[in-house]
C-alpha positions, 0 to 999 in steps of 0.5 A: 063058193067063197066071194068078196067080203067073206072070211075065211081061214087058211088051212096052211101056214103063211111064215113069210107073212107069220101067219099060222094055219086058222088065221082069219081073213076078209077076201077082198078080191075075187080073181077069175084069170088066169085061174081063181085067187083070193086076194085077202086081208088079214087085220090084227085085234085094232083094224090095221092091217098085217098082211094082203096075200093073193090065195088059192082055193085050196089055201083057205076055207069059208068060215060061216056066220057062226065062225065054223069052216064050211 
């Protein structure tokens, strides 16, 4: 189960927000209702942020300690 602080990947493109499949991102918010959602960061190579997208467990994965998709 994906929880706050964890990063994951999106398994599709977000063209509105120009990212691609694969991008990473920290989740920031867990939502429970209505229905579960992610709200989660995207960062660029400095820190800053590029995008805050709220996501739907089928538009991510958990990405593990060692970088894999779990």
């Amino acid at each position: 189960m994906v929880q706050e602080l964890d990063v994951v990947a999106l398994v599709i493109d977000l063209p509105d927000q120009e990212l691609k499949a694969g991008a990473e991102g920290t989740v920031v918010h867990v939502f429970h209702r209505p229905r579960l959602a992610y709200e989660v960061e995207f960062v660029d190579r400095d820190g800053a942020t590029v995008a805050m997208v709220t996501l739907t467990p089928e538009q991510v994965r958990r990405v593990d300690r060692r970088g894999h998709l779990s």
